[in-house]
Steps between C-alpha positions, in 0.01 A plus 500: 500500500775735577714465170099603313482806630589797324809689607423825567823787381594801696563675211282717339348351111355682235120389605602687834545806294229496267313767491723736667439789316464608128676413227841376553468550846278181500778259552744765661398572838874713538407708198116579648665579848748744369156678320297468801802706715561747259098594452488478909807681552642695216837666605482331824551161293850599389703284698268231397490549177965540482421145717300387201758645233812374666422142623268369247572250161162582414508751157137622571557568838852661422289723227214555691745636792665724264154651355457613814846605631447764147108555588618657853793653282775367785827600407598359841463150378722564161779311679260210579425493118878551456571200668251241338640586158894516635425075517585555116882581572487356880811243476279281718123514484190299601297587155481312160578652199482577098193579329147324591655423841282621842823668595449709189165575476547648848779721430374645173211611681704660785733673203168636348416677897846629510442643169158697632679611856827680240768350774872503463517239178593153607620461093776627519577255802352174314741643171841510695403114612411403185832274383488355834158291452376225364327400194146499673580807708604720183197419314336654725693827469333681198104466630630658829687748371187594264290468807699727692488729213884505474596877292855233362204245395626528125811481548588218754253305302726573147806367719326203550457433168849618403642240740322238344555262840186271404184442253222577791670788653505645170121446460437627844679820394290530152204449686540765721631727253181432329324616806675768638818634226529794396641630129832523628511109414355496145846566265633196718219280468429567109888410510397153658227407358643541147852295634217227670312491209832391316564219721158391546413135464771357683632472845858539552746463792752749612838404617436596842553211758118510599399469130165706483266447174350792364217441252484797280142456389379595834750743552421725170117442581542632836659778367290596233197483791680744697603737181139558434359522895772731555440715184149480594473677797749763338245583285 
């Protein structure tokens, strides 16, 4: 009789949260109590809500705390923004990372808050570390430096390219130029695209040790995508 009943969990399941409140909230009882304190409270949530920001894995709670941290217009918790996105360049960090990742999603939303609240830019920080990460960490690079609405956006994007370290951090950067360049890049890319174009069809090796494949196709594509958004919005 003992080994047919049903063990009961101390955890809580997602039946236990149903319901909790609208929308995603429904299965995220953290992300409805960080709405319930801020409507109760408002300012008086803060330290809640830097709590939320700066101890969470969750990227809705992590973008719902920022929303607010810009709502109440609290420059005192820029450094509490500052220091979810430093995991980027942190030499040891508790996060995952590259695009897609939870880790991401959560800082691009916090570089988006910085943006609003006009701190001291973080880019230039996250540039000068730039050599010193990994594969997954650098991809990340160009959608936070858009987010953050870096004014050497153009540029440090072009050196990417020019470097030519690897096929998806080149994409990453055509991407973003695509998004957020400006016409400073256009002789350079037109350059590209027509040198791409060329080579197009095939994937070749350079001699470096690592041995990265480019494949032109997508690279002259990319940059034909980002010629026309950027002249676009010149217009």
């Amino acid at each position: 009789m003992l080994w047919s009943m049903p063990v009961h969990h101390a955890e809580a399941c997602f039946a236990c949260w149903a319901g909790y409140g609208p929308g995603a909230e429904r299965l995220n009882k953290p992300l409805a109590d960080l709405r319930k304190i801020y409507e109760a409270r408002g300012s008086d949530a803060l330290p809640y809500i830097r709590k939320a920001l700066t101890t969470s894995t969750d990227p809705l709670v992590i973008k719902r705390a920022a929303v607010y941290i810009v709502e109440l217009n609290d420059r005192d918790s820029i450094p509490y923004l500052e220091d979810v996105l430093s995991q980027l360049i942190k030499r040891v960090a508790f996060s995952t990372f590259g695009i897609g990742t939870r880790g991401y999603q959560g800082r691009l939303a916090v570089a988006h808050a910085l943006a609003k609240l006009n701190p001291p830019s973080m880019a230039d920080q996250i540039w000068q570390k730039y050599d010193q990460l990994d594969h997954n960490r650098k991809s990340e690079v160009p959608y936070i430096l858009n987010a953050l609405e870096d004014p050497k956006l153009t540029m440090r994007l072009m050196l990417i390219l020019n470097r030519a370290e690897n096929h998806q951090l080149m994409v990453g950067a055509l991407n973003v130029l695509a998004d957020g360049g400006n016409s400073a890049a256009l002789p350079v890319l037109r350059e590209k695209a027509g040198l791409w174009e060329a080579k197009a069809g095939r994937a070749v090796a350079t001699v470096k040790p690592v041995k990265p494949v480019f494949y032109y196709s997508v690279l002259e594509i990319k940059a034909k995508q980002a010629i026309d958004a950027i002249e676009a919005r010149d217009k």
